[in-house]
C-alpha positions in Angstrom: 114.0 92.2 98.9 113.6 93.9 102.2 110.4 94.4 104.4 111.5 98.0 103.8 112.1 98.4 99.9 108.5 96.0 99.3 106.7 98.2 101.3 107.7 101.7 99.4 107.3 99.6 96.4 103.8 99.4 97.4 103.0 102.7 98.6 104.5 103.9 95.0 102.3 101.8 93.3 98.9 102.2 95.2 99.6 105.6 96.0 99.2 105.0 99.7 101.3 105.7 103.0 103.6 103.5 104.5 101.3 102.6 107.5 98.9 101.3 105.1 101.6 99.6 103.1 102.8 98.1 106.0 99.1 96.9 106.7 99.3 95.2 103.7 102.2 93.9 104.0 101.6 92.3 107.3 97.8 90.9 106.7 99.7 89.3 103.8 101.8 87.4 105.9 99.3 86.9 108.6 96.9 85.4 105.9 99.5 82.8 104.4 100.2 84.6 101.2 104.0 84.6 102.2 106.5 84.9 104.6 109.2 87.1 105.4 111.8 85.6 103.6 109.7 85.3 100.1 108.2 88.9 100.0 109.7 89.5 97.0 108.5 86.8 95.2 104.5 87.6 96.7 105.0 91.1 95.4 106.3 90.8 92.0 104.3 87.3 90.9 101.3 87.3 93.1 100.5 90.9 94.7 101.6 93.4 91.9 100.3 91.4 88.6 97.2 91.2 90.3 96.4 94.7 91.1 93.8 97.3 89.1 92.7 100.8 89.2 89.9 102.4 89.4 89.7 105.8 88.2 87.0 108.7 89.6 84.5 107.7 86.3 84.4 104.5 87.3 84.0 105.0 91.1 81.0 107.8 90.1 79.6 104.7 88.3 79.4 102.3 91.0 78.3 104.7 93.5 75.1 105.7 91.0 74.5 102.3 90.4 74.3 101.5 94.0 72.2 104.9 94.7 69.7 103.6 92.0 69.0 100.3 94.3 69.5 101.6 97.7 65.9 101.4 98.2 65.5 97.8 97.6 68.3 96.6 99.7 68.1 94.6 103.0 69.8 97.3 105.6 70.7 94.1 107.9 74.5 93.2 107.7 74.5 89.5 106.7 74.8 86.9 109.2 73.7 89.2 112.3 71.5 91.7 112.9 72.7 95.3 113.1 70.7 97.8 111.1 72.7 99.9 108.9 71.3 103.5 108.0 71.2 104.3 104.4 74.6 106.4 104.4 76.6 103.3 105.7 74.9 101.0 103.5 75.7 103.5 100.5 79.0 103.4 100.7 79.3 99.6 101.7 77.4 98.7 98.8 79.6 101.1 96.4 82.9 99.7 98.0 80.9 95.9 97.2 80.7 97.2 93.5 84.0 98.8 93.2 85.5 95.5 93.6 83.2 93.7 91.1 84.3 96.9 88.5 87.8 95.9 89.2 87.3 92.1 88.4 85.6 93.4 85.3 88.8 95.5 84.2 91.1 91.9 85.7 88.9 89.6 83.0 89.9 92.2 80.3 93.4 92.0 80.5 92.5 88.2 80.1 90.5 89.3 76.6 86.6 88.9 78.3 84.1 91.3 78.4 82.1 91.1 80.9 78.4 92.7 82.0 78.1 93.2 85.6 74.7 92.2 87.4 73.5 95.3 89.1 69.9 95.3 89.6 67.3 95.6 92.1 67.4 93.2 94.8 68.2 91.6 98.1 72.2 92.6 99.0 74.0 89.8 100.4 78.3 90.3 101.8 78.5 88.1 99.4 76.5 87.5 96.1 76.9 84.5 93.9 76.7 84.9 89.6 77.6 88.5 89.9 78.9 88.1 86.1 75.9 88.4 83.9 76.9 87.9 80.4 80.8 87.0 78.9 82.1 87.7 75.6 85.9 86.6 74.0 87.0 87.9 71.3 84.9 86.3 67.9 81.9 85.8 70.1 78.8 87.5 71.3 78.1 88.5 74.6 76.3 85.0 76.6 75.7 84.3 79.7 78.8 82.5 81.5 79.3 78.5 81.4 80.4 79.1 84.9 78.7 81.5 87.6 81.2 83.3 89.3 80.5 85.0 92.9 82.5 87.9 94.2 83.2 89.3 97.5 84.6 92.5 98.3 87.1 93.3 102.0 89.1 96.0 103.2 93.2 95.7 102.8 92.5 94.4 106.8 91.0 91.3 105.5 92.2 87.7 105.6 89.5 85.5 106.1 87.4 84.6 102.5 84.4 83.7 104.6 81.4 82.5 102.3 78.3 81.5 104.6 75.6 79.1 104.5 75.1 77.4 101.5 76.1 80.0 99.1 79.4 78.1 98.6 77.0 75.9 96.7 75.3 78.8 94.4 78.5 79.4 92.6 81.3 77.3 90.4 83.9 80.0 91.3 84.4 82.2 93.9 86.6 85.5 93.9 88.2 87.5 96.8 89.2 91.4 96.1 91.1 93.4 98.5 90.4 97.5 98.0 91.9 100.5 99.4 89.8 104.0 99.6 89.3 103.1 103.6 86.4 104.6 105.4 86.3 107.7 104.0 86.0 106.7 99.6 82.3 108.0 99.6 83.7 110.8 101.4 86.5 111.7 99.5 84.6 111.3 96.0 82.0 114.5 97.8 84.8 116.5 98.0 86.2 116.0 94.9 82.7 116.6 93.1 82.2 119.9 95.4 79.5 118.3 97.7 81.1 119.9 101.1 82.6 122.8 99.4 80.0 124.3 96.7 76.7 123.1 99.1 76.7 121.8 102.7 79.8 124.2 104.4 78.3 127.4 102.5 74.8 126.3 104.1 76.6 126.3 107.5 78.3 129.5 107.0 74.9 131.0 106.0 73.3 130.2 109.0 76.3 131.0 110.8 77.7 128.2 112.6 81.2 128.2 110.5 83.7 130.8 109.7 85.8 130.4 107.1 88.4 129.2 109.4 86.2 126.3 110.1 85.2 125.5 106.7 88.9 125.3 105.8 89.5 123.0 108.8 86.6 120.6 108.1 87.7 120.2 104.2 91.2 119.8 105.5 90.3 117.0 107.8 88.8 114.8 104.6 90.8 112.8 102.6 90.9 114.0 99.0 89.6 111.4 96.3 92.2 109.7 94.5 92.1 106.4 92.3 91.3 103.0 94.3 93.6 100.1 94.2 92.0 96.8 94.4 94.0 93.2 94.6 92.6 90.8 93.4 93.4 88.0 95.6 92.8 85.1 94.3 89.7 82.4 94.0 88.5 78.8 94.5 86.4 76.3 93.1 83.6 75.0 94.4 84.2 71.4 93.6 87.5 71.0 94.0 88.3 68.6 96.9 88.0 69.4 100.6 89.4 67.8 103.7 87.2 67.2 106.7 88.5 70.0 109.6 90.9 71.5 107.3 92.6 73.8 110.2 96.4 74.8 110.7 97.4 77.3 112.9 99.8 77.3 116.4 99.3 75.9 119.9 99.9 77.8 122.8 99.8 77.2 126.7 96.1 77.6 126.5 94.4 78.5 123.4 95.1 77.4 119.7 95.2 80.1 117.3 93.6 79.1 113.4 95.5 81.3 110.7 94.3 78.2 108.4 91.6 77.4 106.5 90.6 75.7 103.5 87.1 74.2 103.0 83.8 73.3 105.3 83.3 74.8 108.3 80.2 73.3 110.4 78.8 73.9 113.6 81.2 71.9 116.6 84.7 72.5 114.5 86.3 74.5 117.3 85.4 71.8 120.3 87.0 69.0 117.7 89.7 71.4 117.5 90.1 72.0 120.9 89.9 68.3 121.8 92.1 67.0 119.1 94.7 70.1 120.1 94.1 69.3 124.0 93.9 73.0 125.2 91.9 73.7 127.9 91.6 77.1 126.2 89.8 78.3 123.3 90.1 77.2 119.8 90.6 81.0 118.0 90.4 82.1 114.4 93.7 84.9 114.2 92.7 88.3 113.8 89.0 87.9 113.9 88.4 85.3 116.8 85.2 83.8 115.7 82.3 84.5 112.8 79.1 85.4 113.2 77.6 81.9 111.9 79.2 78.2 112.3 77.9 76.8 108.7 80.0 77.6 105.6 83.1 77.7 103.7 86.3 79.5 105.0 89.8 79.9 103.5 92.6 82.5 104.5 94.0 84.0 101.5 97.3 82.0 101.5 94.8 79.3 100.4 93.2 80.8 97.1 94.3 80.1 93.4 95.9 83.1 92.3 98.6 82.0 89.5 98.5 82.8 85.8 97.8 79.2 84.7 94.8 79.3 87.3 93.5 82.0 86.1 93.8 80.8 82.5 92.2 77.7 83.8 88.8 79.7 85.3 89.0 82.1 82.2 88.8 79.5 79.7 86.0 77.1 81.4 83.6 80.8 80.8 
């Protein structure tokens, strides 16, 4: 198949445009999920088999959920230190749940049942046993044999960076991709009448908009419509890792890393830059560098994603 006939495949099927099927597309590639000559192949076996829906219920869901904890979340992003006010971390902590909703919807094509844990407490990027309880069909609901940790990104993403030691805290650990962009927790207040029954009304009261304006400022917000989510794939805490487990392309200077697959540790890059012999800088692609040097890393090309893994995860529950 063509670059062209995958990507409108993709928009048809996510129900986005073609820039952000392109996007797609191309973080694809640049994470080592395919090339150009196999796109067809990523798309039907991989991509599309792998993709679930999340419908406005659901969304409304999440977003209570989070709304219901807000209070008792840590406001600092992990791994730096930049404050987030309580509108961003709304809506990053509903887009965080919206992925774990669609994991939940992924196990039940796989015939599991499974409770999310949303409650009170400390919000982390990245949370490990975010499955509470499992059940398969002639059982009860249990907790699961195997903790499972999730991590939400943007379509953008291609880095499955897990810091510190919380590589450690889980057996499993899941990547989704989801759409909705910048503007989900937007979109869903315009679809519930937030902007147009209550906050543009107030403005028109007081009169600072006309209804000229209020049209305009509705027009400029994305409606609400379902979000995609891919589920990209997962590894395994103890499979086997090499030491310095880099690939990635050598130029004049610097040395680009689009690779990945296991430890990272403080002093990586300089081995990398000495074992490469640049007299540039050792550079992950599309990102440059993380905010911490301790961790795991993997781009998404190196994830299990196939049916038999999956089976293989699914079953050890």
């Amino acid at each position: 198949m063509s670059k062209e006939s995958v990507a409108q495949t993709v928009a048809e099927r996510l129900r986005v445009d073609e820039k952000t099927a392109g996007l797609i597309i191309e973080k694809a590639i640049a994470g080592g999920e395919t090339d150009d000559a196999s796109l067809g192949a990523w798309l039907e076996q991989r991509f599309l088999p792998n993709i679930v829906s999340i419908d406005k219920d659901g969304y409304a869901r999440m977003c209570i959920d989070a709304l219901k904890i807000l209070d008792t979340t840590a406001a600092t992003d992990f791994g730096g230190s930049r404050q987030r006010d309580l509108g961003q971390l709304w809506a990053d902590m509903t887009r965080g749940y919206v992925g774990e909703l669609a994991f939940q919807h992924f196990l039940a094509a796989y015939g599991i049942d499974a409770e999310l844990g949303h409650e009170a407490g400390a919000l982390e990027d990245y949370l490990p046993g975010d499955i509470r309880t499992v059940r398969k069909r002639g059982e009860t609901a249990r907790p699961p044999k195997k903790q499972i940790g999730l991590k939400t990104t943007k379509w953008n993403g291609i880095w499955f960076d897990i810091p510190g030691d919380q590589f450690n805290h889980s057996d499993a650990h899941v990547l989704m991709k989801i759409g909705g962009g910048r503007d989900h927790l937007f979109s869903f207040f315009k679809d519930i009448g937030v902007f147009s029954d209550m906050i543009l009304p107030l403005g028109k009261r007081i009169g600072l908009l006309s209804d000229v304006e209020v049209g305009a400022i509705l027009g400029k917000i994305p409606d609400w419509k379902p979000i995609s989510a891919y589920v990209a794939g997962f590894v395994l805490r103890d499979a086997p890792y090499a030491d310095l487990p880099y690939a990635g392309t050598k130029g004049r200077k610097h040395f680009t890393i689009a690779g990945w697959n296991g430890k990272m540790s403080a002093g990586d890059l300089a081995r990398i830059k000495e074992r490469e012999g640049i007299t540039g800088e050792a550079k992950f692609l599309g990102i440059g560098s993380f905010s911490h040097e301790n961790g795991h890393l993997f781009n998404t090309g190196n994830l299990k994603w196939t049916p038999k893994d999956w089976q293989g995860l699914i079953d050890s529950l």
